[in-house]
C-alpha positions as CSV (number, residue, x, y, z in Angstrom):
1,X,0.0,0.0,0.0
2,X,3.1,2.3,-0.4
3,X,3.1,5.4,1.8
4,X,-0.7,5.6,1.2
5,X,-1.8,4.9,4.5
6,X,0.7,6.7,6.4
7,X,-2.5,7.9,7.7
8,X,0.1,7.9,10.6
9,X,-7.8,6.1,4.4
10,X,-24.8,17.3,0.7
11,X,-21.9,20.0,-0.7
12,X,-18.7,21.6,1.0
13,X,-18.7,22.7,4.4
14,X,-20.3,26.1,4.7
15,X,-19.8,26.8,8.2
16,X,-17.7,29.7,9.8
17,X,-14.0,28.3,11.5
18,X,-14.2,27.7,14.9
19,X,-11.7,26.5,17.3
20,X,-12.0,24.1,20.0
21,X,-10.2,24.1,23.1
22,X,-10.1,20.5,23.7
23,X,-10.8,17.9,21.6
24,X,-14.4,17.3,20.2
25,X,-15.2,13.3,20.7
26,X,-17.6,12.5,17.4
27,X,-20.3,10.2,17.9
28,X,-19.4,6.4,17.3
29,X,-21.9,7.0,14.2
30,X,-21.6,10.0,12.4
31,X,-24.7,10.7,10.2
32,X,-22.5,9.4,6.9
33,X,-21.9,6.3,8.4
34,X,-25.4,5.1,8.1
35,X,-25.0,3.3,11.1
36,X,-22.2,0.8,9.5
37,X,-18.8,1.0,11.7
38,X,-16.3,3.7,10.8
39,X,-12.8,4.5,12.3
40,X,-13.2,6.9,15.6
41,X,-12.1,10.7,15.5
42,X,-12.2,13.4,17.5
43,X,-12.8,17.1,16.3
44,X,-9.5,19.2,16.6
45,X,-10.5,22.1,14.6
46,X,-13.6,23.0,12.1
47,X,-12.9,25.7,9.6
48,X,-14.8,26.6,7.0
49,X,-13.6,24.7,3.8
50,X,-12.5,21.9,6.0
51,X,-11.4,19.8,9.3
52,X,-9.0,18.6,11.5
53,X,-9.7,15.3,12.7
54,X,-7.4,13.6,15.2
55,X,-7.5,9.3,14.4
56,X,-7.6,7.0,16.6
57,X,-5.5,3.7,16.0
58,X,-7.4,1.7,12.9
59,X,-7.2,-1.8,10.9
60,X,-8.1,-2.0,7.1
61,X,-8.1,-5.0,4.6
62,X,-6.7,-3.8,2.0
63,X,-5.2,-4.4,-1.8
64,X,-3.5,-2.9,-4.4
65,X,-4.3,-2.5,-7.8
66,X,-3.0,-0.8,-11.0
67,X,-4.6,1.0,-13.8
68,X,-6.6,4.0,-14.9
69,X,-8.5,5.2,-11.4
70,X,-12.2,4.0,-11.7
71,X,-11.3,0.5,-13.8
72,X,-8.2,0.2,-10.5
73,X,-11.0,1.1,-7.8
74,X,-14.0,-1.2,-9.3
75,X,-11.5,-4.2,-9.0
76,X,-10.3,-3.4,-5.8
77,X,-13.8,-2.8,-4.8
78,X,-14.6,-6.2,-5.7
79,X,-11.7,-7.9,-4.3
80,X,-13.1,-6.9,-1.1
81,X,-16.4,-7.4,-1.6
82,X,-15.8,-11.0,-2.5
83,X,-13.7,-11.1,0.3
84,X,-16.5,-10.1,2.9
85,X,-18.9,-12.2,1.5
86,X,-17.2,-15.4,2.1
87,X,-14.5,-15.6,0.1
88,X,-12.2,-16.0,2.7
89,X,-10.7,-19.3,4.6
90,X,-13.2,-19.7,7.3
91,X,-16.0,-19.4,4.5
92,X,-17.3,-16.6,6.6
93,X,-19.5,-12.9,5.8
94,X,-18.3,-10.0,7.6
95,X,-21.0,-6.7,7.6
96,X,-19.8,-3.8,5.5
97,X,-17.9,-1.3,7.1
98,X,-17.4,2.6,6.0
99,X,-15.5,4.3,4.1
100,X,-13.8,2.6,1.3
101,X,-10.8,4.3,1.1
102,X,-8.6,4.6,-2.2
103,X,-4.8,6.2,-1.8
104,X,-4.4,8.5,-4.9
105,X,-1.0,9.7,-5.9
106,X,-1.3,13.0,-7.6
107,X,0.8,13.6,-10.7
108,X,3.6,16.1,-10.5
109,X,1.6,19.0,-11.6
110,X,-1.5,18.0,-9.3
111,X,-4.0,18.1,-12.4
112,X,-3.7,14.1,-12.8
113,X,-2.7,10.9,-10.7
114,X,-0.7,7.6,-10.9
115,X,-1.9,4.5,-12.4
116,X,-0.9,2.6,-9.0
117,X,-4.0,2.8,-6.0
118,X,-4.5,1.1,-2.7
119,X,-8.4,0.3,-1.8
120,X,-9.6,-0.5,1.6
121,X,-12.0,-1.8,3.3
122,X,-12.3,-0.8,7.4
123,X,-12.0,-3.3,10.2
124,X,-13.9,-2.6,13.0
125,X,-11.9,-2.7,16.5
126,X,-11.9,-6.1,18.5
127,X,-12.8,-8.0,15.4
128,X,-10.8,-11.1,14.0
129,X,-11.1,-10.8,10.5
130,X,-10.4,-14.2,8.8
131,X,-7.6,-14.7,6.6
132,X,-8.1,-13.9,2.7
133,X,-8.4,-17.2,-0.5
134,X,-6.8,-14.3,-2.3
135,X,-2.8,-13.1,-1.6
136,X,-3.8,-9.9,-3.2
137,X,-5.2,-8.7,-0.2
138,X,-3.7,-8.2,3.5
139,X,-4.3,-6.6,6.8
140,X,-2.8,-3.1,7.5
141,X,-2.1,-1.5,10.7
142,X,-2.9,2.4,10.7
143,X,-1.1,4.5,13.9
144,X,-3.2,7.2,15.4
145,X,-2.9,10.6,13.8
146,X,-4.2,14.1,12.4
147,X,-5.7,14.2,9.3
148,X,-7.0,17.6,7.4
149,X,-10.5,16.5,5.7
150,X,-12.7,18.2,3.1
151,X,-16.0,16.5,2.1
152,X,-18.6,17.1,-0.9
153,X,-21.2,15.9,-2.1
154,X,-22.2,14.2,-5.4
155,X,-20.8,11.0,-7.0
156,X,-17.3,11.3,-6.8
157,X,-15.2,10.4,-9.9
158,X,-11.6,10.9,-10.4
159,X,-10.9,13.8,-11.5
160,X,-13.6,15.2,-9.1
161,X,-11.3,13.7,-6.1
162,X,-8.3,15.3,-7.6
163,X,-10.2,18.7,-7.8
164,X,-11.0,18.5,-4.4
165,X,-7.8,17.2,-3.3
166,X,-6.2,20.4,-4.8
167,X,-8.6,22.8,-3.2
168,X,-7.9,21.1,0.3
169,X,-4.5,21.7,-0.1
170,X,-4.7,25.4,-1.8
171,X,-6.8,25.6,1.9
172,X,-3.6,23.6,3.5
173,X,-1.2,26.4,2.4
174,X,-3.2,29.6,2.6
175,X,-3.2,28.7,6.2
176,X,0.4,27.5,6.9
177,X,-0.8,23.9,7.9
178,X,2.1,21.1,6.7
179,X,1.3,18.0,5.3
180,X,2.1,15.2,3.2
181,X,1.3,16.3,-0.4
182,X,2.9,13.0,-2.0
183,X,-0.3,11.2,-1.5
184,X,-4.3,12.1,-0.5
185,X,-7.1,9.5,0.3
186,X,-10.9,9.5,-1.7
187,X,-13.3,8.2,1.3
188,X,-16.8,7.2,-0.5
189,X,-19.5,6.7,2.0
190,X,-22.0,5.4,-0.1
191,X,-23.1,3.1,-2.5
192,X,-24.0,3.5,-6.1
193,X,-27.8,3.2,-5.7
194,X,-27.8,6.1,-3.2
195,X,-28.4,9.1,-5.0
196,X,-29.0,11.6,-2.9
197,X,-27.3,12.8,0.5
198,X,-24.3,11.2,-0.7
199,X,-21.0,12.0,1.3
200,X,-17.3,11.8,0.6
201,X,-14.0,12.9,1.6
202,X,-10.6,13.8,0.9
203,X,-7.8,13.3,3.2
204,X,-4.6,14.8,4.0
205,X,-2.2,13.6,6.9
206,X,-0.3,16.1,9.0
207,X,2.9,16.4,8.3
């Protein structure tokens, strides 16, 4: 998964920054979770194109796959999916989890991105997840850490993830927060036959 997850993976946020003096525990199910199980935060700081999340420690199954970004991301996807649905060695379903998160490595003048992606699928703490039929995927161990989010609405495609990637870290700069601009993660929240109140998110880690 490459440096992707170094994670230490409606419309914009229109309201005005704010700053907290401690941190802001978020509810074990945020309202874009749709009560599936999502990786814990707390609320650092809310401005007004985006936030700062602090992460607690996290466990992801995850692949890689190569290729143009949606044909990379539908076979990851579904690498997963098979995964949870039994394709595993103890023949056994696991519920889906939220988000699936895709590593994305911008090209070198930010308007593009590789052909090389990481998908993955969240574990849900104190679970055993059984061991995958297929090598292609593997377990990933994520250390707590900040991460700057933006979320948007929409169905998110790739250049749409890129966009917003690139306005999140115009954002990033104009306020003189470092981070790690080799690599961003696209969080969907939702599946295809949602089509309204959809929710996604890009993510930077501190640096």
């Amino acid at each position: 998964m490459r440096n992707l997850f170094i994670l230490v993976l409606l419309s914009p946020f229109g309201v005005l920054a704010s700053e907290q003096n401690e941190l802001q525990p978020v509810d074990e199910s945020p309202w874009f979770c749709h009560n599936l199980d999502c990786p814990k935060y707390s609320l650092v700081k809310k401005y007004e194109t985006f936030e700062v999340r602090s992460y607690e420690v996290s466990h992801w199954m995850t692949t890689e796959v190569e290729g143009k970004y949606m044909n990379a991301v539908s076979k990851g996807f579904m690498r997963l999916f098979r995964y949870i649905q039994g394709d595993n060695e103890a023949g056994q379903k696991i519920p889906m989890t939220a988000p699936v998160a895709v590593v994305v490595y911008p090209t070198a003048e930010g308007t593009g991105m590789a052909n090389n992606h990481s998908v993955s699928f969240f574990v849900p703490p104190a679970s055993d997840p059984p061991k995958p039929k297929d090598a292609r995927i593997h377990t990933l161990s994520v250390p707590a850490g900040t991460l700057y989010v933006r979320s948007f609405g929409g169905f998110a495609m790739g250049t749409t993830n890129v966009d917003q990637a690139k306005a999140l870290a115009d954002d990033l700069k104009a306020e003189g927060l470092s981070f790690d601009e080799k690599s961003f993660v696209a969080a969907g929240y939702d599946p295809p036959f949602r089509p309204f109140n959809r929710h996604n998110e890009v993510w930077y880690h501190a640096a």
